[in-house]
C-alpha angles and dihedrals in degrees: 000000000000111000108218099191090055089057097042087057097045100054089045087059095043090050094042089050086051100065092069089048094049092043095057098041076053095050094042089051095246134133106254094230095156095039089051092051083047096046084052098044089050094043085043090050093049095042089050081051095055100040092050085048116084110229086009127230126306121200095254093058098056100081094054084044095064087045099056090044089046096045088045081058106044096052090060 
């Protein structure tokens, strides 16, 4: 069974990975190859989320998304 949430969260912290990585290829005056494949696998990642989920995400419900996800994870 795919697990939406897991992949919601997944592509948010891969993006979000990615804007350092495009700020300092930027900085250093080279093209961000490796930051752009990680902003589309991120963006890839979230899109797939919120296709598998039916009535998608709305803002409000990603925190408690990453809670759920992070708490899953903690009582292993």
């Amino acid at each position: 069974m795919l697990d939406s949430d897991l992949f919601l969260v997944l592509g948010i912290l891969v993006s979000a990975f990615a804007v350092p990585a495009v700020i300092s290829a930027f900085a250093d005056s080279r093209p961000p190859r490796a930051a752009a494949l990680a902003v589309m696998i991120g963006g890839g990642l979230i899109l797939f989320a919120m296709a598998t989920k039916p009535g998608g995400y709305t803002p409000g419900q990603i925190p408690e998304t990453f809670a759920r996800i992070i708490a899953r994870f903690l009582a292993r």
